[in-house]
N, C-alpha and C positions, 0 to 999 in steps of 0.2 A: 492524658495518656498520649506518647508518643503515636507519628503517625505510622504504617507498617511498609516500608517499600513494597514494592513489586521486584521479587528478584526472576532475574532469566537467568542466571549461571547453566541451569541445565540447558540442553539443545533443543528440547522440544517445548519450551515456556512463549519466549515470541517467535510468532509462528504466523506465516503470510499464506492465502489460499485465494485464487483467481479462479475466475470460471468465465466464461461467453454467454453460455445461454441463460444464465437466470441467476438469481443472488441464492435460489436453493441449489444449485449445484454446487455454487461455491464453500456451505456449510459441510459438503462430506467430503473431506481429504480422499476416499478413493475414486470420486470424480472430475475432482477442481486439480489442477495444478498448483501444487504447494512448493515454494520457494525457500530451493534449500541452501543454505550455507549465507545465511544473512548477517552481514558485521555490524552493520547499524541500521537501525531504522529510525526516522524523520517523522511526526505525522503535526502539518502544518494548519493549522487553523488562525488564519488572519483576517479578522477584521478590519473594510475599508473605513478610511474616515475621509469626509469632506469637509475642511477647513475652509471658514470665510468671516469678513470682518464687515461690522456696519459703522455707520458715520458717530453714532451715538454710545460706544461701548470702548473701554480703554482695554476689552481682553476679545480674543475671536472665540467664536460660538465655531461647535465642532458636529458631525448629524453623523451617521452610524452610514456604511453603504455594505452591499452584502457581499459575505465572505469568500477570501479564495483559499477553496482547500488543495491541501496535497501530501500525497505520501512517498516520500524517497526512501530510498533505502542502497546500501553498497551491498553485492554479493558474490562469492566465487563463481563464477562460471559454470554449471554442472551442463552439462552437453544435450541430456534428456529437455532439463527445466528451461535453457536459450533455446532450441531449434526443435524441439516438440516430441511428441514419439511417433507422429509421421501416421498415426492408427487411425485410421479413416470410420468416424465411428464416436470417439474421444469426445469430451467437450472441445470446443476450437482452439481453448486456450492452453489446456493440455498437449491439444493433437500439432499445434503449430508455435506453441514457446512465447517467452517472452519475444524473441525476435519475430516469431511470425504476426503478433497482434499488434505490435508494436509495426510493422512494413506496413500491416492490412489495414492499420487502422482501427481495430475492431475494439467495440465497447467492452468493457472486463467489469465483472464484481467484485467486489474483491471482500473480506474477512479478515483484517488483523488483531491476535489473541493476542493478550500482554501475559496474562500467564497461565500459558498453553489453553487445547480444549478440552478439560476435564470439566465434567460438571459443574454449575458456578462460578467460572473462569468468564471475568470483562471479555468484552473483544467492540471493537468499529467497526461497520460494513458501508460502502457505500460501491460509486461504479464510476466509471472515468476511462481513461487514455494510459497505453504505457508511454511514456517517451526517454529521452534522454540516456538510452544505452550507449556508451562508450565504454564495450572491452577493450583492458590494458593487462598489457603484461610486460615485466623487465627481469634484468637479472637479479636486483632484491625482492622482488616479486615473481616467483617463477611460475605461479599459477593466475590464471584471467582470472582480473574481479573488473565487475564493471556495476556503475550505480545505475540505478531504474528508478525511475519518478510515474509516479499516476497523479494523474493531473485529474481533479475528481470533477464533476459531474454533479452540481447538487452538495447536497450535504454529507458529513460525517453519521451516523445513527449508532448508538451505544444499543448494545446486548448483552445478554446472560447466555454463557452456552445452558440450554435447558438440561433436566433429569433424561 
């Protein structure tokens, strides 16, 4: 049996959700900062290896070292979702955007669904760093997109959105 892609054609299938205070605020989109207008998303799981050779072996022995995660992603600029909604109150990631966590420094959780959060819907959580915002804009491009990378913190964890 063929295998079944994962389609996101629709807008709401991969779908990004950041929070500050805790990996449960990140699971309810009316609390976490959800990340709109994403063109692509990255999620990078690389395992190090350390390469070495001994006097007595005509091939190098290779050892596993531990993994650097990360999740990038390109997206339009929305005004609300870079510079926060300012609500004194908000989750921090909310309340100060991706630029404000990203200045402060602040630890994010984050929640990425592959397709969307409907019941039984995969998704990865973990927590990490924003970095690497460079909004662009030009004249073939007439609206900001700029790419954001979380630099994770620990591992990926696979979930089921529950019933």
């Amino acid at each position: 049996m063929p295998a079944t892609p994962i389609n996101v054609s629709a807008a709401n299938e991969a779908v990004l959700h950041l929070a500050a205070a805790d990996a449960a605020t990140a699971n309810a989109s009316a609390t976490a900062l959800v990340v709109p207008g994403m063109q692509d998303v990255t999620i990078n799981n690389s395992t190090g290896v350390f390469r070495f050779k001994t006097l007595d072996s005509t091939a190098e022995s290779a050892v596993t070292t531990p993994a650097t995660n990360q999740l990038s992603l390109n997206c339009i600029v929305d005004s609300t979702a870079f510079f926060g909604t300012g609500v004194v109150g908000d989750d921090d990631a909310k309340e100060n955007g991706l630029f404000g966590v990203s200045k402060n420094k602040t630890r994010v959780y984050f929640n990425v669904y592959f397709d969307g959060t409907d019941t039984g819907s995969k998704f990865l959580s973990g927590s990490g760093f924003v970095s690497g915002l460079a909004p662009t804009v030009n004249m073939d491009s007439p609206v900001w997109v700029t790419p954001v990378t979380i630099e994770v913190d620990g591992d990926f964890t696979q979930h089921t959105v529950p019933a």
